[in-house]
N, C-alpha and C positions, 0 to 999 in steps of 0.2 A: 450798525450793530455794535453794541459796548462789549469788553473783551469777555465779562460772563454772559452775556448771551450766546455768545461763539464757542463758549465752553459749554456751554448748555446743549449746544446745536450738537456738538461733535459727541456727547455723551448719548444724545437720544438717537443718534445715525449709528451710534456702535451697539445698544440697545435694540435698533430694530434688524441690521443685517450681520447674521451670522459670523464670525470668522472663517475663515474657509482654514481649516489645518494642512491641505498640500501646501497651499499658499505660504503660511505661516513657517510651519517647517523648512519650506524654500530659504524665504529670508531669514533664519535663525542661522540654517547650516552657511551663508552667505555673509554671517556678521551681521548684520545690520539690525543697528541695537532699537531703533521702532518698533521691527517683529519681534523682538525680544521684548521690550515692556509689556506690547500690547497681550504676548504669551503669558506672562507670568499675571497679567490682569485677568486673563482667563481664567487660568488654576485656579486663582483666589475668589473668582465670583463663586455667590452662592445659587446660584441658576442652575436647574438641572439640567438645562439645554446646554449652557456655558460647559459647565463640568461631563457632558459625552463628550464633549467636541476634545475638550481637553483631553480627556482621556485617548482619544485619537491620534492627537499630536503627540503625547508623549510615548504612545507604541511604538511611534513611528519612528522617531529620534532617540531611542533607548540604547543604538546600536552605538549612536554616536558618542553617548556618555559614559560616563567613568573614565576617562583619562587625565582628570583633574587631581593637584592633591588639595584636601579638603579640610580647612583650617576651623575648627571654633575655640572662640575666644571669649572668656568672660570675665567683670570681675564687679567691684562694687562700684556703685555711683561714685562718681569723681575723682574717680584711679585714672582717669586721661585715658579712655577706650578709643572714642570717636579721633581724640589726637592722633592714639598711637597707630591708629587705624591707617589712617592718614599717610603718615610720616612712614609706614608701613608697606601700606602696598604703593607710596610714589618709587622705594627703594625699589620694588618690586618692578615695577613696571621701566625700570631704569635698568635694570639686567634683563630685560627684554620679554617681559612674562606679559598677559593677558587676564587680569584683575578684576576676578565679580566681587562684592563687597552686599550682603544679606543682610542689612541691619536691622532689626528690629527695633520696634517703639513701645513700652507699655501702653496699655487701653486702656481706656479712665472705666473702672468697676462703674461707676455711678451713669456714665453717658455715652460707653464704648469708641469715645474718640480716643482720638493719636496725634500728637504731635507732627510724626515724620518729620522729622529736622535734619535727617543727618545730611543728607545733602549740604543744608548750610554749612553744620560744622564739620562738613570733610570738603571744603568750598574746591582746594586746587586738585585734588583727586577726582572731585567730580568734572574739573576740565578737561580728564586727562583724556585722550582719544583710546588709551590701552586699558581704562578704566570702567569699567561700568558698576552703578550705587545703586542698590534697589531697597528703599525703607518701605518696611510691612509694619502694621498692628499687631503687636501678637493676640487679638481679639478674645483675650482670656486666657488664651492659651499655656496653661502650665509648662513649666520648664523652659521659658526665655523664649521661648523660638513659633512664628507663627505657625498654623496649622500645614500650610501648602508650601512650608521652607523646603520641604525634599523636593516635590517638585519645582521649585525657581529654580536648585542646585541643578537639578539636570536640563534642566531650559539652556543656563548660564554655561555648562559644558558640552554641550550641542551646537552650543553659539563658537568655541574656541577659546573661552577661557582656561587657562590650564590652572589657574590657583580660583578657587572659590573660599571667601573666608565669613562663616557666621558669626557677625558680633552681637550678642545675647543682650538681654536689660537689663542684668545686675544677677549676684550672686546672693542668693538665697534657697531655701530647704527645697523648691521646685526648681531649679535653676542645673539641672543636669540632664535635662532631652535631647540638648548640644551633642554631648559626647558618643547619640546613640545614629548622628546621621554623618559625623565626621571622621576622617582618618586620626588626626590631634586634637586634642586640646590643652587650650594655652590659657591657664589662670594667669591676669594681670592683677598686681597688686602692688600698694606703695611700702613706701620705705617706711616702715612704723615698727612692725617685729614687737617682743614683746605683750602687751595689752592686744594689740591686734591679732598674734595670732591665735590668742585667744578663741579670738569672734569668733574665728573661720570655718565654716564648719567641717568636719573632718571627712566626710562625703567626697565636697568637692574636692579635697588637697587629692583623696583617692584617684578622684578621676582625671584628674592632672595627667600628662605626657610633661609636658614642660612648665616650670614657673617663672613668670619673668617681673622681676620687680621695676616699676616705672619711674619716673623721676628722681632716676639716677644723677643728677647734677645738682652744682652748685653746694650748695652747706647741706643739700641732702645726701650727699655723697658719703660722708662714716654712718650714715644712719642707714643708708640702702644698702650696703655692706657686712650690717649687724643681721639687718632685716635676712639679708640671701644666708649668711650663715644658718640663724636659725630657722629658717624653711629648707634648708639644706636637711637640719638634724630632724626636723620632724617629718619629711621623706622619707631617713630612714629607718624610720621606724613603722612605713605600712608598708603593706603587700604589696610589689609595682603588681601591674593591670597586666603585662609581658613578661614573657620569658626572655625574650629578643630586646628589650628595652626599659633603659634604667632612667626614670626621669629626673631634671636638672632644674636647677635654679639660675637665671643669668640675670643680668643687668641691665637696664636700658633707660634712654632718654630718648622719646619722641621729641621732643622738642628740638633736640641737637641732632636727632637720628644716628645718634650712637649706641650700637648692641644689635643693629638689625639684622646688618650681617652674619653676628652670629646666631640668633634666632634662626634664621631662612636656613643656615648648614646645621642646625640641632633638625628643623624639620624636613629637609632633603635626607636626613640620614637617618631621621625615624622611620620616614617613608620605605627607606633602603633594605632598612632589617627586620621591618614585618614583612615585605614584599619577598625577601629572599625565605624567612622561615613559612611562608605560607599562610600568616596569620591576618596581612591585613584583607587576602580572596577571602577566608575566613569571617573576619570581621564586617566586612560591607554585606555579607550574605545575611549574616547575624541582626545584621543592621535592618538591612530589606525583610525580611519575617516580622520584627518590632515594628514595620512601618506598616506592615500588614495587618497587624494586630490592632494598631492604633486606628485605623479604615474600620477593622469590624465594631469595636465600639466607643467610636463614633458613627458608626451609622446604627445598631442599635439603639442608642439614646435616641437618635433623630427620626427613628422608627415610632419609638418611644411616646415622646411628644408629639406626633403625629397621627396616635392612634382614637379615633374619637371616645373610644367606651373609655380607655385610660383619662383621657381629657375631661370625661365627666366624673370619674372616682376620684379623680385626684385633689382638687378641694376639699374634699370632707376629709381624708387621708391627711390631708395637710393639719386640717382642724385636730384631728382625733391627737395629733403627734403634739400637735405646740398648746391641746391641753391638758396633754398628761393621760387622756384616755388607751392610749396605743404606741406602744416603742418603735423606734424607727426603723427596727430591723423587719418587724412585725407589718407594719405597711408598705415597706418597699415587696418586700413578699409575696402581700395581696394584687400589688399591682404587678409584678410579673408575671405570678399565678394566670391573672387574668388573659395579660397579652400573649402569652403564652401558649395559652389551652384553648384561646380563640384562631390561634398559629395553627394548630395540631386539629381543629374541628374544621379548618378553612381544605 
């Protein structure tokens, strides 16, 4: 048997027999990073058999979680993410920590694939035994982050990781859902300043906890310097997010792994002073309601498309709209109206 038929084998044997969630829970709470993949393979099926089961195990292990601090990270394509990631949690897991690592992948609009590469390029991280990588699709999913990212998180801190970090696909106008499942967040960005910070949109700089400019070395060194200065001044001039905490600009090189350490004491001590003012109980509650929110529509929509009378209105609807006969506010309408009042007649 050639090595895709054996991957074939073991896809259609997980396909026909259930997971069992005491089981799974077992080896989660036990470390053992299998029942962990195979977990977080769960949450993300679209199976409604898949997703009870899931929802069983994460009952179950709820107790376990939230003792992690919870890191996301974003910035633009080819600011050294996957590097600094890297270079990041090795420093991490060298002060003796426990490192889940979320990465997401874009999904191709046109074919819904994904890369998933980070593994490759976080190679010696992925060795690590205190390490654990899990790359998802964000399968459309607006705002950087896949649909079932809060559940991994809590899979990943049921398991014993104590730092969980989402790194996000890039920084743009949907690129802030990060900051609504994390304790921090950490915009990376390079040493440009100037023209660049331009670009940036002013959203993000808001959602910042921390900013850390990357490739900090070498001749980029007066330039990422100019860079933190003015990300310095344009901080102060928005509203921080806390009362409890004033966000910074620092410096770093993944490459050299210099600035990590102080990174890890800017978010040991963010953790510090929302924890003491009560804001970060606050904010994860905050957080958990938004994630609740996002559950009901989404499963609305998926109600949605699944309703056959909707399923047959909805072409002519489509027509009327893209000829000009009917505005689109005016058809979304009719098709609520409908699912709706077949809701309320059932």
């Amino acid at each position: 048997m050639s090595g895709t038929e054996k991957k074939q084998a073991v896809r259609r044997a997980y396909n026909r027999v259930a997971p069992d969630p005491g089981e799974l829970a077992e080896g989660i709470r036990a470390g053992n990073r299998t029942a962990l993949a195979r977990a977080i393979t769960l949450v993300e099926s679209a199976r409604p058999d898949h997703q009870d089961i899931a929802q069983v195990l994460l009952a179950d292990l709820l107790p376990d979680t939230g003792k992690a601090v919870r890191l996301g990270l974003s910035g633009a394509p080819g600011v050294g993410k996957s590097t600094f990631t890297e270079a990041f949690g090795q420093f991490l897991t060298g002060e003796g920590h426990k490192v889940a690592v979320l990465a997401i992948d874009p999904s191709s609009a046109r074919t819904g694939g994904s890369i998933l590469g980070d593994k490759t390029r976080m190679e010696l991280l992925a060795r690590d035994p205190n390490a654990f990588i899990r790359p998802s699709p964000s399968g459309g999913t607006l705002g950087g982050v896949a649909r079932r990212t809060r559940e991994a998180m809590l899979l990943t801190e049921a398991a014993g990781y104590d730092v969980v970090i989402v790194e996000t696909v890039g920084v743009g106008q949907s690129e802030t859902s990060v900051a609504e499942m994390v304790d921090m967040f950490l915009l990376l960005l390079s040493p440009g300043g100037g023209d660049e910070l331009q670009g940036i949109k002013r959203g993000i700089m808001e959602l910042a906890d921390l900013v850390v400019v990357n490739k900090a070395d070498g001749d980029l060194v007066p330039a990422a310097r100019r860079a933190q200065m003015e990300y310095k001044t344009a901080l102060h001039l928005m509203k921080p997010k806390s009362a409890a905490w004033t966000p910074s600009v620092l410096l770093a090189s993944a490459l050299k792994g210099e600035g990590l350490a102080e990174i890890w004491t800017a978010a040991l001590d963010h953790h510090k002073k929302l924890s003491e003012a009560g804001e970060l109980d606050r904010l994860r509650a905050s957080q958990a309601k938004a994630w609740m929110w996002t559950e009901i529509r989404e499963g609305l929509f998926a109600a949605l498309k699944a309703d056959k009378r909707a399923a047959s209105l909805l072409p002519g609807l489509e027509a009327d709209v893209a000829a000009g006969r009917a505005t689109p506010t005016a058809a979304a309408k009719r098709l609520l109206a409908l699912v709706l009042g077949e809701g309320k007649g059932s």
